[in-house]
PAFILUM-866074 format. One record per atom (N, C-alpha, C): residue in three letters; x, y, z. Coordinates in pm, whole numbers, padded with zeros to 5 digits, always signed. Layout:
<sites>
ALAXYZ...
</sites>
This chain:
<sites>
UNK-02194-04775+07583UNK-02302-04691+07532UNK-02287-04685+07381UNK-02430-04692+07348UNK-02416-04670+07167UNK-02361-04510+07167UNK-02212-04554+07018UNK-02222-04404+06953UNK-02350-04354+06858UNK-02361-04248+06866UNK-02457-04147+06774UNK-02396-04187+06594UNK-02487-04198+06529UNK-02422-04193+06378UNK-02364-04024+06374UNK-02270-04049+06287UNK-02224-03952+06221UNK-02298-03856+06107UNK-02320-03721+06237UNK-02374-03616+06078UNK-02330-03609+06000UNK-02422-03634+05946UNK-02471-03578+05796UNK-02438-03466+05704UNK-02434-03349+05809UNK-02434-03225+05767UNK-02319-03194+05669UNK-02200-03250+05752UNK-02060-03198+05609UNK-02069-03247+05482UNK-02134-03355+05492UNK-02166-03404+05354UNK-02262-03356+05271UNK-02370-03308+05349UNK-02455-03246+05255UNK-02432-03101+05214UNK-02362-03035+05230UNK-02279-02916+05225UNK-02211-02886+05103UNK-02129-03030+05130UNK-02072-03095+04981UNK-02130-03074+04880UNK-02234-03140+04916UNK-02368-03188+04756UNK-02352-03077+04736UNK-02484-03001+04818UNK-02502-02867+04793UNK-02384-02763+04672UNK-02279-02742+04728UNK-02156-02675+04662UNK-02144-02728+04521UNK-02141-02888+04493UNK-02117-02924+04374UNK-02222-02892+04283UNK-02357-02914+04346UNK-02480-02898+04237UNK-02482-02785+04223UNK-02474-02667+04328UNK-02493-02544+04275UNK-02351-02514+04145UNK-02218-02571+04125UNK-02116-02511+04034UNK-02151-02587+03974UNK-02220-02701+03945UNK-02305-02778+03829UNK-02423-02672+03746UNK-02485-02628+03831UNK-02571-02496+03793UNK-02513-02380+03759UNK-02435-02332+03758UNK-02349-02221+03717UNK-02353-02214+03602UNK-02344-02104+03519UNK-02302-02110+03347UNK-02170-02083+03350UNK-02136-02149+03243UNK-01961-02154+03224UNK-01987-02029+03193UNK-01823-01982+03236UNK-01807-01804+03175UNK-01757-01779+03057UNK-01775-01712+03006UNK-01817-01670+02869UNK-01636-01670+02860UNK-01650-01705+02753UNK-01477-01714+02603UNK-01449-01633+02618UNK-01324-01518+02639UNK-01237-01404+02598UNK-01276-01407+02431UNK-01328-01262+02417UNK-01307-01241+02237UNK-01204-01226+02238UNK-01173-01311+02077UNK-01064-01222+02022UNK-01070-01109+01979UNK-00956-01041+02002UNK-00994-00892+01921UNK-00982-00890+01788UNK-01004-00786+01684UNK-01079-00816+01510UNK-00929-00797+01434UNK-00795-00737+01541UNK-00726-00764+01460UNK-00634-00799+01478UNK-00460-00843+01445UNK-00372-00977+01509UNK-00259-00830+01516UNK-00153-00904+01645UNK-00063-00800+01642UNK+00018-00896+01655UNK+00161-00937+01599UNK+00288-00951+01635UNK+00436-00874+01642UNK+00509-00904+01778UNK+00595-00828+01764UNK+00732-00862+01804UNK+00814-00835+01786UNK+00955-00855+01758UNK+01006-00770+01857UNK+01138-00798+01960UNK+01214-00710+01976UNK+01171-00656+02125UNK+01204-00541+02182UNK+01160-00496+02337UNK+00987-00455+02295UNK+00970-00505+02372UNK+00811-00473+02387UNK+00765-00347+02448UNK+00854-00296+02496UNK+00816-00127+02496UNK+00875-00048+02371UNK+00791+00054+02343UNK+00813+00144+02246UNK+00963+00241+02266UNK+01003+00237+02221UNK+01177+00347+02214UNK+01129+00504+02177UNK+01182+00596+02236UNK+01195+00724+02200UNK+01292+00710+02081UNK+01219+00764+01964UNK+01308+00803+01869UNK+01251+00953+01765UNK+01349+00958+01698UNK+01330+01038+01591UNK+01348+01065+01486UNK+01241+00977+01420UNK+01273+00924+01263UNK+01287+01043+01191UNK+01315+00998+01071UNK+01323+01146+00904UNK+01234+01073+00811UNK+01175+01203+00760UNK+01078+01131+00630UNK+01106+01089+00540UNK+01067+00974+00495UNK+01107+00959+00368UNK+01007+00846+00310UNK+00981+00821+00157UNK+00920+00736+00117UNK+00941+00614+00027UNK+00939+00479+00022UNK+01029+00366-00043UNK+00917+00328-00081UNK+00970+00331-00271UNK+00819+00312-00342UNK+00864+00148-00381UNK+00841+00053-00308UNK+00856-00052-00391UNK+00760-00103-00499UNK+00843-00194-00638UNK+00760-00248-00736UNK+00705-00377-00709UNK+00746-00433-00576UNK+00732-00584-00590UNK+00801-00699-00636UNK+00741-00788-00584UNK+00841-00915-00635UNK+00921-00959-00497UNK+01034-01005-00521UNK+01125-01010-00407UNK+01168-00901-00345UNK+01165-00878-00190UNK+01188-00756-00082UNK+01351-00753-00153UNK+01384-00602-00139UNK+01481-00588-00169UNK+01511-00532-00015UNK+01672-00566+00025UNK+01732-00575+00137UNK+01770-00406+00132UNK+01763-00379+00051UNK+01860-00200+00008UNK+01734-00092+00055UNK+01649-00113+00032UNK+01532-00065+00033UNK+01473+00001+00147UNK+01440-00171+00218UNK+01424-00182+00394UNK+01542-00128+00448UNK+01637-00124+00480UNK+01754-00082+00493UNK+01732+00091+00552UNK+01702+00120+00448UNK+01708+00282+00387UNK+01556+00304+00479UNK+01425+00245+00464UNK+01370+00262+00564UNK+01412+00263+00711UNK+01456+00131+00730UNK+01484+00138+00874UNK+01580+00260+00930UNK+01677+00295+00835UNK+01800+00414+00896UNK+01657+00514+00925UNK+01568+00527+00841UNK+01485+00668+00886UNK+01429+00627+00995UNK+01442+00497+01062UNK+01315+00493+01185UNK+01434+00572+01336UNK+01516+00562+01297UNK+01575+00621+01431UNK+01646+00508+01521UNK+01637+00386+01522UNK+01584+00292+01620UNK+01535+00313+01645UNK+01417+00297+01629UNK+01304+00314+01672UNK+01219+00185+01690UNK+01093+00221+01645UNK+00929+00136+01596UNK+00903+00078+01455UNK+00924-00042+01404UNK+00907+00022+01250UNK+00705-00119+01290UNK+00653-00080+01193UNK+00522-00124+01201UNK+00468-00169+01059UNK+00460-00274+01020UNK+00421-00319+00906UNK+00258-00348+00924UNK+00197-00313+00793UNK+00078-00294+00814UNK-00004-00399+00678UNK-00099-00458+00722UNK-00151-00541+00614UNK-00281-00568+00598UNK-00382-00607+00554UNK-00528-00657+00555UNK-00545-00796+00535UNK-00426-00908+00515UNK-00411-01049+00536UNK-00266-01113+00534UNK-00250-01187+00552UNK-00098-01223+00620UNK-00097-01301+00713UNK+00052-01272+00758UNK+00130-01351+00892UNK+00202-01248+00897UNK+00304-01287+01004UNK+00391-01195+01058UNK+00556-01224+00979UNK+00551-01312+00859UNK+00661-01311+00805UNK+00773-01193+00767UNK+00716-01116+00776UNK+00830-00946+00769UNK+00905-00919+00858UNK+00844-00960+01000UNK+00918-00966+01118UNK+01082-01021+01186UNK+01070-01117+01109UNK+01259-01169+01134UNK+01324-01137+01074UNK+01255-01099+00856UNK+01313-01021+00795UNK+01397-00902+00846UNK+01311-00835+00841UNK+01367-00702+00914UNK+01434-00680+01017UNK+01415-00760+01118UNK+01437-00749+01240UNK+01632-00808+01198UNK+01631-00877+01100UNK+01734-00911+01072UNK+01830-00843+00998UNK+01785-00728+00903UNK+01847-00681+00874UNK+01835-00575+00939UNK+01797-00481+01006UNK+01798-00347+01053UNK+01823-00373+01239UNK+01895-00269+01268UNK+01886-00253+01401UNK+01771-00121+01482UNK+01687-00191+01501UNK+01574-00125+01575UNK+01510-00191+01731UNK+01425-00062+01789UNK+01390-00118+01899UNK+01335-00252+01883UNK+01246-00243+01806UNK+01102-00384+01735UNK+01094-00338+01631UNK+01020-00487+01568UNK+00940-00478+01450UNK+00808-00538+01470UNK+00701-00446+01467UNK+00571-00549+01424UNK+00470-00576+01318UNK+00439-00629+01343UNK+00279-00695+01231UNK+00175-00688+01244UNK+00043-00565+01210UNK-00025-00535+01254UNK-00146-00560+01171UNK-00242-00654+01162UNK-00319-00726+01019UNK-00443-00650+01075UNK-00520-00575+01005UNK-00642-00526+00954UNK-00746-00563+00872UNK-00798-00695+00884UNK-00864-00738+00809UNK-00992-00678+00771UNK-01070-00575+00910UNK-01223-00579+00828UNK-01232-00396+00868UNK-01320-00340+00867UNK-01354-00226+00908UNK-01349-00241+01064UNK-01427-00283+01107UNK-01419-00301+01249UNK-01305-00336+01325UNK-01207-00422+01291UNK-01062-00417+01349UNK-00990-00251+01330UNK-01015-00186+01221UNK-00993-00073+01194UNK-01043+00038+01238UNK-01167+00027+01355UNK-01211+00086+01448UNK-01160+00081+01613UNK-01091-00043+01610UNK-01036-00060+01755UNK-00971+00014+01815UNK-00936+00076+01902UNK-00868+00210+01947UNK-00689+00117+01939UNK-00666-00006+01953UNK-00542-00024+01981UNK-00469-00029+01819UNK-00561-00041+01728UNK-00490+00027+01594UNK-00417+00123+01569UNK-00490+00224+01608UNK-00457+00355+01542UNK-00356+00431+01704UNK-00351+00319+01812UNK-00236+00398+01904UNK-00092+00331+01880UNK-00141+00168+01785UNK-00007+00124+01777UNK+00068+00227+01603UNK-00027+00261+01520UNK+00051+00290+01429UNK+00099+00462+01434UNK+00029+00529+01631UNK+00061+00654+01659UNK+00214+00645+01728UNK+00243+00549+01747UNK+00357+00510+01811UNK+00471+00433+01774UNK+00471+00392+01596UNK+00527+00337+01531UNK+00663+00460+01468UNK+00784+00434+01456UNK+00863+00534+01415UNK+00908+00518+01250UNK+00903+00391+01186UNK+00838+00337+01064UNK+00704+00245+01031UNK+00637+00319+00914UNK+00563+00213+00884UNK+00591+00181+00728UNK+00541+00038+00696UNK+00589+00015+00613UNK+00390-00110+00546UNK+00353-00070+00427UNK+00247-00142+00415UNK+00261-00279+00278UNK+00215-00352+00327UNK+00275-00482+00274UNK+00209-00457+00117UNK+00250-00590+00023UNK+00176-00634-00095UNK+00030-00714-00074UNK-00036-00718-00162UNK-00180-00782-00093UNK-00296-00775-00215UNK-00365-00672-00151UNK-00489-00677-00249UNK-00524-00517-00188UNK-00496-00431-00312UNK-00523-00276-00255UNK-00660-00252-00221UNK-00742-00311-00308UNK-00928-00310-00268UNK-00931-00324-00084UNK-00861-00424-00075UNK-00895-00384+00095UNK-00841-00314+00184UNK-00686-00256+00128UNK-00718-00122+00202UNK-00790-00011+00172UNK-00833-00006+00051UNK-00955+00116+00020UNK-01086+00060+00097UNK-01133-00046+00120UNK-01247-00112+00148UNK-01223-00107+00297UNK-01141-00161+00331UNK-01134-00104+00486UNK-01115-00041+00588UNK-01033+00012+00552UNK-00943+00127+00601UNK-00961+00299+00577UNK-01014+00309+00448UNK-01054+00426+00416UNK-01186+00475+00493UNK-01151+00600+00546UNK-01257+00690+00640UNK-01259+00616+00791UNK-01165+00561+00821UNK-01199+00497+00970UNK-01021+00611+01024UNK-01016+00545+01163UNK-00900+00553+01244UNK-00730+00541+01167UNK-00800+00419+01109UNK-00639+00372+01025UNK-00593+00457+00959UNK-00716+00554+00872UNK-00669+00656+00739UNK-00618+00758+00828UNK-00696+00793+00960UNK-00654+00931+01014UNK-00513+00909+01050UNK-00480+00792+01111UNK-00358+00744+01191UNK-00224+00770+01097UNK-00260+00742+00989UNK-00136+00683+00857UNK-00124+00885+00825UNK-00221+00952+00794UNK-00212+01049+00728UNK-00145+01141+00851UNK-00166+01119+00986UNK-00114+01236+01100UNK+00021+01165+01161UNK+00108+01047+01102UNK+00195+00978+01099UNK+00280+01049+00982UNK+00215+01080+00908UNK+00310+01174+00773UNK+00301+01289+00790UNK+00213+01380+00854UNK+00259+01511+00885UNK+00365+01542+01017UNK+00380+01381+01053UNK+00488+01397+01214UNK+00605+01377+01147UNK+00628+01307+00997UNK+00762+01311+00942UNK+00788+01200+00946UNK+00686+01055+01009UNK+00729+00879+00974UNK+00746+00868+00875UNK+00873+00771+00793UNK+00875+00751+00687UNK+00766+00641+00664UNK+00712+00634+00548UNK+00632+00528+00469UNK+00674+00478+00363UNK+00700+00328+00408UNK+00708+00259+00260UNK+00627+00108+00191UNK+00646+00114+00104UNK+00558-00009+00046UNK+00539-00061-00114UNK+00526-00193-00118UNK+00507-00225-00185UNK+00413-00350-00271UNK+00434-00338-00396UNK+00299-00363-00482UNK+00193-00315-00421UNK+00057-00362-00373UNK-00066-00296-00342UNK-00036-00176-00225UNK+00104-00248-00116UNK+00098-00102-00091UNK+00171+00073-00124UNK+00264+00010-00205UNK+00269+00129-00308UNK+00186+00144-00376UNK+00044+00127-00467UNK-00042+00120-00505UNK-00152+00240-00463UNK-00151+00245-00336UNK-00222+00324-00206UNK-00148+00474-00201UNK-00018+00435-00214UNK+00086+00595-00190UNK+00074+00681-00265UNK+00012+00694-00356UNK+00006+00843-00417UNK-00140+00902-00446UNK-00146+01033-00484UNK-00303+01084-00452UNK-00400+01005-00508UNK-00378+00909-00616UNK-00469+00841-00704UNK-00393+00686-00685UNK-00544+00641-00725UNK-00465+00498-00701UNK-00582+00384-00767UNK-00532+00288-00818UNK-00621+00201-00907UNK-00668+00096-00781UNK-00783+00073-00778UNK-00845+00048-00650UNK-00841-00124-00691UNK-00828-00159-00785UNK-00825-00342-00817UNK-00953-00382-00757UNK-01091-00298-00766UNK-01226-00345-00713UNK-01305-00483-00761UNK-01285-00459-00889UNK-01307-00556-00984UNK-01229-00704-01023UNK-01131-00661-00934UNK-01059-00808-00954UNK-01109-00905-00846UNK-01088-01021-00890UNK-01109-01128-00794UNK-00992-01236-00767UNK-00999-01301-00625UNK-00867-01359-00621UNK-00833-01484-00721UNK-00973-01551-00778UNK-00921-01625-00901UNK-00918-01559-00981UNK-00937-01445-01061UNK-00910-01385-01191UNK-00776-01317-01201UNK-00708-01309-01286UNK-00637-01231-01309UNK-00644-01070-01308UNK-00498-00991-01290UNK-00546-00842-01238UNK-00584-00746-01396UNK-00609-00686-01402UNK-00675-00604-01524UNK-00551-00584-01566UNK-00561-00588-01733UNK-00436-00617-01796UNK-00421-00521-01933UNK-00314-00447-01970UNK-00315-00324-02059UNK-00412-00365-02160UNK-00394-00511-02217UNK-00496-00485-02361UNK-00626-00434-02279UNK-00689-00516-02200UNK-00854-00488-02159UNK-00862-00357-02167UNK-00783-00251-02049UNK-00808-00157-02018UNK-00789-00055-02163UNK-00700-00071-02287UNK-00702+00010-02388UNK-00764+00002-02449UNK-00853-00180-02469UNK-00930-00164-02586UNK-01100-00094-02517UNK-01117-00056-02374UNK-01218-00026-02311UNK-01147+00068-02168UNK-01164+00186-02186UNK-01117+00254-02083UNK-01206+00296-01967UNK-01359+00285-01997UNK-01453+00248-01925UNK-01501+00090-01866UNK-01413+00014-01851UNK-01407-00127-01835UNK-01456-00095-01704UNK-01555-00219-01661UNK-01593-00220-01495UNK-01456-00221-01397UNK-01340-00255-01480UNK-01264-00337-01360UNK-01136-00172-01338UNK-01217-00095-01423UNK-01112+00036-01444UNK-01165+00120-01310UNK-01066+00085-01214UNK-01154+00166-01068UNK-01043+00279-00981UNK-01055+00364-01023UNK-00988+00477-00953UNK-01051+00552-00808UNK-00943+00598-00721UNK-00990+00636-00634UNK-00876+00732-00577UNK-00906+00850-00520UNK-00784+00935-00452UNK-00798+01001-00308UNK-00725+01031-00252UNK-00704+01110-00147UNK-00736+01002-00045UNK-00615+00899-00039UNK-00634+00795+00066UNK-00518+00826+00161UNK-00382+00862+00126UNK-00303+00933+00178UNK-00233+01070+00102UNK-00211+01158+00232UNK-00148+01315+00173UNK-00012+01295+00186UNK+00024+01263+00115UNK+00215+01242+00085UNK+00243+01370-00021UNK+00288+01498+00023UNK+00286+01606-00088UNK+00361+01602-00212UNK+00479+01475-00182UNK+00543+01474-00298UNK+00499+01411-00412UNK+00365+01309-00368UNK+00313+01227-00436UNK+00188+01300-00506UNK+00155+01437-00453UNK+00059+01523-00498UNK+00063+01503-00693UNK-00087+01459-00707UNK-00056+01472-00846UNK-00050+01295-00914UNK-00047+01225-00878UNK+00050+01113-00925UNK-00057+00961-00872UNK-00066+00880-00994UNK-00129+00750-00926UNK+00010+00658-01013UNK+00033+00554-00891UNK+00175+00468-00911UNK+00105+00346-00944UNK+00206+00244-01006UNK+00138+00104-01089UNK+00289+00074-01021UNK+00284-00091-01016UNK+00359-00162-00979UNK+00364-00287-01054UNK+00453-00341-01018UNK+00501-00474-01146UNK+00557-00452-01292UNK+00563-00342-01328UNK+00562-00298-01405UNK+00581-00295-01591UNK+00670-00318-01581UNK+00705-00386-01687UNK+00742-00539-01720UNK+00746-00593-01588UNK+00719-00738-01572UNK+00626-00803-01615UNK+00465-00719-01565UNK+00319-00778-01583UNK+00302-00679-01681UNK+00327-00585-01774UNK+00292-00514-01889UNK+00208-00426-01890UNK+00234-00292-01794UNK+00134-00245-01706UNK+00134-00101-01782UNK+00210-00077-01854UNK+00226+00059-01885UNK+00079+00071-02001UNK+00003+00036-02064UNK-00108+00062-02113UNK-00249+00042-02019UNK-00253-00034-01905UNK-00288+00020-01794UNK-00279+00172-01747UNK-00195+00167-01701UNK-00143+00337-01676UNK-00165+00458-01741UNK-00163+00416-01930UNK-00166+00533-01967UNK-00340+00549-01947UNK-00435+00457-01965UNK-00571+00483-01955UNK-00597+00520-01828UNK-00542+00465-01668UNK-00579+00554-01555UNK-00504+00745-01563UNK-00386+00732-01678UNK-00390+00878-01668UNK-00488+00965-01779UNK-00531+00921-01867UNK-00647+00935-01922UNK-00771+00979-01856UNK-00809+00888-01791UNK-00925+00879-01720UNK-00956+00996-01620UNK-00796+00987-01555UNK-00814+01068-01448UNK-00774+01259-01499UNK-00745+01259-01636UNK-00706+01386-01716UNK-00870+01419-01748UNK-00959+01364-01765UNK-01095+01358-01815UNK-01216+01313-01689UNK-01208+01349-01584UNK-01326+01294-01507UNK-01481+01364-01524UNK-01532+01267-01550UNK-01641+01230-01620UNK-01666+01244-01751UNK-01530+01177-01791UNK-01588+01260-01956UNK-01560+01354-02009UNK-01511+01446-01882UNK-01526+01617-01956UNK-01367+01637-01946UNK-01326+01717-02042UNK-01178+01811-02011UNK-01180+01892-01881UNK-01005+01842-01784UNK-01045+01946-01737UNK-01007+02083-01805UNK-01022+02212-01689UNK-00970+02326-01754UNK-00846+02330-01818UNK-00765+02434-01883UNK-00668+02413-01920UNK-00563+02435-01794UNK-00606+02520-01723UNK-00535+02549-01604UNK-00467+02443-01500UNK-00572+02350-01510UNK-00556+02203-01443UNK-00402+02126-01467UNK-00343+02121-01343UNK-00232+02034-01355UNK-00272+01919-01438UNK-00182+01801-01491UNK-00241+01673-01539UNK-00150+01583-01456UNK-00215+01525-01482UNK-00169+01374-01367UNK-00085+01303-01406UNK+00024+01297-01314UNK+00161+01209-01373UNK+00175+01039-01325UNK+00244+00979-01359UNK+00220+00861-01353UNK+00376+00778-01288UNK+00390+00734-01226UNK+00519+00641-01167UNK+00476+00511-01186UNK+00560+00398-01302UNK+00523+00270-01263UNK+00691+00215-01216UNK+00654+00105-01069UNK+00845+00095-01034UNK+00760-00066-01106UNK+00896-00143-01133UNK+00890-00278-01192UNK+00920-00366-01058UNK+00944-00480-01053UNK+00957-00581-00986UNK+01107-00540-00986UNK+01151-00575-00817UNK+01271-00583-00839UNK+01345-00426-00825UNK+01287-00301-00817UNK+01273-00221-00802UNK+01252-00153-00720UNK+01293-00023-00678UNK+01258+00088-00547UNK+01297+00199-00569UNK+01200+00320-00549UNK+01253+00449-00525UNK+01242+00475-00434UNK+01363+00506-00372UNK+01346+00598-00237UNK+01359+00733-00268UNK+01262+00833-00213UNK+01248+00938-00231UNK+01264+01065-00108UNK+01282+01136-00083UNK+01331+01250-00045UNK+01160+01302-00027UNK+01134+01357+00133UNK+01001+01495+00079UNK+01010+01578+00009UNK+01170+01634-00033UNK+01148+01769-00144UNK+01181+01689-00306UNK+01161+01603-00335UNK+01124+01518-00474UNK+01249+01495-00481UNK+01331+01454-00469UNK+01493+01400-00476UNK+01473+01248-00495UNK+01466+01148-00562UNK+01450+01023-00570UNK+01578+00956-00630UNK+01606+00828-00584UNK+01718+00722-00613UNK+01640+00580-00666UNK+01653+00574-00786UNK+01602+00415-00785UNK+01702+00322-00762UNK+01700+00193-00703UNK+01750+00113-00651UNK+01729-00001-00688UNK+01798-00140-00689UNK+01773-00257-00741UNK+01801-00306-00834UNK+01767-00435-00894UNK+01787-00434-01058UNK+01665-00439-01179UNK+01582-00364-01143UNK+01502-00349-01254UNK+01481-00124-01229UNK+01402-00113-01336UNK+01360+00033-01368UNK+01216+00079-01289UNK+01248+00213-01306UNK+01098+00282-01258UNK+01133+00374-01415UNK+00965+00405-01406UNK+00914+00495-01526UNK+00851+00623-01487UNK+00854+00736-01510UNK+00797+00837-01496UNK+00720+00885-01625UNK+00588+00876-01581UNK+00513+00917-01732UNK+00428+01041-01703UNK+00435+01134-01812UNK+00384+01258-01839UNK+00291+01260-01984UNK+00209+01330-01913UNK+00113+01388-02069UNK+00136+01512-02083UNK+00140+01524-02232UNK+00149+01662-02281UNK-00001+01698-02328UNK-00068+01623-02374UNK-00206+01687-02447UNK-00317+01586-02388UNK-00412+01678-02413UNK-00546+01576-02379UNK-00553+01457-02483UNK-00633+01390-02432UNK-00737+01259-02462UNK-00817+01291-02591UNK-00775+01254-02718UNK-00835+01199-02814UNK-00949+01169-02830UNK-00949+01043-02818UNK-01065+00947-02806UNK-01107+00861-02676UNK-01186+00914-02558UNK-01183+00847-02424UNK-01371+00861-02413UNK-01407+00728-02454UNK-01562+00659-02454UNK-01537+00560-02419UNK-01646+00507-02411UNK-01699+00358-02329UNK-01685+00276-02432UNK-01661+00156-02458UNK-01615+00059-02571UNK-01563+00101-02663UNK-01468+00192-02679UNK-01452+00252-02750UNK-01261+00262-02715UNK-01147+00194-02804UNK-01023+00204-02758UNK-00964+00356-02735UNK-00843+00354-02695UNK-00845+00504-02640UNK-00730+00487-02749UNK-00754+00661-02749UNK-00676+00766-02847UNK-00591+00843-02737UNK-00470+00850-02740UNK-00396+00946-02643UNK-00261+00991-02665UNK-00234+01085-02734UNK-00092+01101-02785UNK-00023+01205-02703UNK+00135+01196-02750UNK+00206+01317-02697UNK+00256+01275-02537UNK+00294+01165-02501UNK+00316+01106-02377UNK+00470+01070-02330UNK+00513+01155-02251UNK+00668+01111-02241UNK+00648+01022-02131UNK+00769+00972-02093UNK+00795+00826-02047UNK+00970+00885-02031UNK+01000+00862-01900UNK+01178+00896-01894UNK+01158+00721-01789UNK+01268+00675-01818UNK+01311+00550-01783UNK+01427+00582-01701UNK+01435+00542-01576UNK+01511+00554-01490UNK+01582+00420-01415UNK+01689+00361-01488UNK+01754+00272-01398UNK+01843+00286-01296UNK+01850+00150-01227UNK+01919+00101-01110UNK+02007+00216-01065UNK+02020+00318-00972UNK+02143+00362-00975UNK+02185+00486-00994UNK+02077+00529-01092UNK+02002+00667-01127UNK+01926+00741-01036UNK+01975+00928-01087UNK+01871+00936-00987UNK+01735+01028-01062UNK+01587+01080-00991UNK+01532+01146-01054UNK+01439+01263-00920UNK+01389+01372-01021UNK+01354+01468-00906UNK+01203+01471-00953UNK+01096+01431-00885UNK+00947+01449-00870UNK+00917+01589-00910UNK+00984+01665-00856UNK+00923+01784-00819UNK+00983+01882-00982UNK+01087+01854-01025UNK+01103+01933-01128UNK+01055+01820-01248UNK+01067+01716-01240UNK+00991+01602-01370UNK+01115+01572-01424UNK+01229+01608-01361UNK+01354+01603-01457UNK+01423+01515-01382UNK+01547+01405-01453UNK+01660+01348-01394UNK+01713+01271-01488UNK+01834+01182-01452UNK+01918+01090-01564UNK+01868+00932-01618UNK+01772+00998-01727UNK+01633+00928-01788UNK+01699+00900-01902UNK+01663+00749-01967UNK+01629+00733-02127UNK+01513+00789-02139UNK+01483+00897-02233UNK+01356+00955-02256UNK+01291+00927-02370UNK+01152+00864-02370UNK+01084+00876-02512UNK+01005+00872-02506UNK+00879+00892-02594UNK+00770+00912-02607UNK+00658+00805-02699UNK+00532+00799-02634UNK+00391+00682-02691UNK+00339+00777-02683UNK+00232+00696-02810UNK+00100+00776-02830UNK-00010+00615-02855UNK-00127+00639-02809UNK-00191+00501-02817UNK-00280+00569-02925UNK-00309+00475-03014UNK-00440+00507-03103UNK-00484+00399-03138UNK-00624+00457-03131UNK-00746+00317-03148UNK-00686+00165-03046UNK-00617+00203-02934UNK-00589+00130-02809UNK-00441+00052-02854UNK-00386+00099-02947UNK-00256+00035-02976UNK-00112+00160-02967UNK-00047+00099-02896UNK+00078+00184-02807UNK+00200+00195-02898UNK+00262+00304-02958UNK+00340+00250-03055UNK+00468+00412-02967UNK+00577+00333-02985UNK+00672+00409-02947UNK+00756+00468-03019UNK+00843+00572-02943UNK+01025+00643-03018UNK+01099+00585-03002UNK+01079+00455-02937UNK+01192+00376-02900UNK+01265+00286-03011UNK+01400+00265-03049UNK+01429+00180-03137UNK+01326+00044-03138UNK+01285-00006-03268UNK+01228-00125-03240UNK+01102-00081-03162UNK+01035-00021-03172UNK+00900+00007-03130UNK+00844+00006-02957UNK+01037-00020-02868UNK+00987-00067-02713UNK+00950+00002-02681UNK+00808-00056-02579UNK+00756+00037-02464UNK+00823+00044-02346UNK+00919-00042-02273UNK+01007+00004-02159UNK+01145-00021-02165
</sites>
């Protein structure tokens, strides 16, 4: 007897299945999320209980003494480095010199990464943070008024130490030169510009980005006497002794000035107790009198300005303005800086 051909049916079943996952839309890409995390070390968070404290670095090469002195405040803990461009190069650093639970790297590039809820729970759970060198415009540009600012500022009333340097020491005190105007090919605004024009576009101040109380009062410069920053400085304390132009009252505190140099660090104490560290100086600058001459094209006039110089090793107190300082005094007129110092030095 003839066999029957063989149905058909399993085969067309087949078809069927393939053309329809031929018809399918591929499924959509995993986003990335807006901002990068790397991390070092146990991947769970450690109970600890850091002490406050703040490490003003000047920049240049990380000093090992510095981080150090941060990390003892993290507790073993969390320490959390924070940036707006980068890699995670801080990470073995540290991780190498300090004994902690982890270290991570937490990059913030735009506003919207700075909205993500896993931002502001990793830097609620960090037992140090520490904010890199960079370009300070973008943490004012990004970071300011979002999650990140609330996160960093209710991280310092829990007693995390904070430290940082160049742009992010830059950020650490109530005032801070925002570098708006700079661009990454131009060079950064440089004492002559800013003295012979103290209204210069590139002259960009901004405050209350973090509440650090010891820093109450105070916008910090970095590089310092390396990049020739101290006539910089004296026009942001100018500026900021005079907003808009006008005197303030007499009653009005005046605004003091910290520049650390390259190579440099203060670690500081919350009740103003500071150690500089390294081998270069920090400067503490004070005004005694108002602003002279402070117009728009017009060089600045500003006398009566102490300056205590604090090296390697030394220590100084924020809070009383006093410590074991070479002390002397500038006065700028018609935008030229002339000192008490033997030989006319400014640092």
């Amino acid at each position: 007897m003839a066999r029957s051909p063989l149905p058909r049916f399993g085969l067309s079943l087949f078809g069927l299945l393939l053309f329809s996952l031929a018809l399918r839309p591929p499924a959509p890409a995993q986003t990335a999320p807006p901002y990068r995390y790397f991390r070092t070390g146990n991947a769970a968070d450690a109970s600890a209980t850091p002490r406050p404290g703040f490490a003003l670095m000047g920049g240049g090469s990380d000093l090992d003494e510095a981080f150090r002195w941060l990390c003892q405040r993290a507790g073993g803990g969390d320490l959390l480095v924070l940036r707006a461009t980068g890699d995670d190069e801080y990470n073995p650093y540290i991780q190498g010199l300090c004994h902690l639970n982890s270290v991570a790297t937490l990059i913030i590039p735009s506003r919207e990464a700075a909205m993500d809820p896993f931002v502001a729970h990793a830097i609620a759970h960090a037992s140090a943070l520490f904010l890199s060198g960079g370009d300070q415009a973008n943490y004012i540009n990004f970071w300011q008024g979002t999650p990140v600012q609330a996160a960093l500022n209710d991280a310092l009333r829990r007693g995390v130490p904070l430290g940082g340097t160049s742009a992010g020491l830059a950020v650490m005190g109530q005032y801070a030169y925002t570098a708006q105007g700079d661009k990454p090919d131009d060079p950064d605004l440089d004492s002559k510009t800013a003295l012979a024009n103290p209204y210069h576009p590139r002259v960009t101040l901004f405050g209350h980005f973090l509440a650090i109380p010891t820093l109450k009062g105070v916008i910090a410069d970095t590089h310092f006497a390396k990049r020739n920053r101290m006539g910089r400085l004296l026009v942001f304390l100018a500026r900021l002794a005079e907003p808009d132009g006008k005197p303030l009252p007499a009653t009005a505190p005046l605004v003091r000035g910290v520049g650390v140099d390259e190579g440099a660090a203060v670690l500081l104490e919350p009740d103003g107790h500071a150690t500089v560290v390294g081998r270069s100086s920090a400067y503490f600058v004070k005004t005694k009198s108002w602003v002279e001459v402070l117009r728009a094209n017009k060089p600045l006039t500003f006398k009566e300005i102490e300056v205590q110089k604090v090296m390697p090793g030394h220590a100084f107190n924020l809070q009383t303005w006093t410590g074991d300082a070479i002390q002397y005094k500038l006065s700028t007129e018609a935008g030229t800086i002339h000192s008490t110092q033997a030989g006319g030095a400014i640092y």
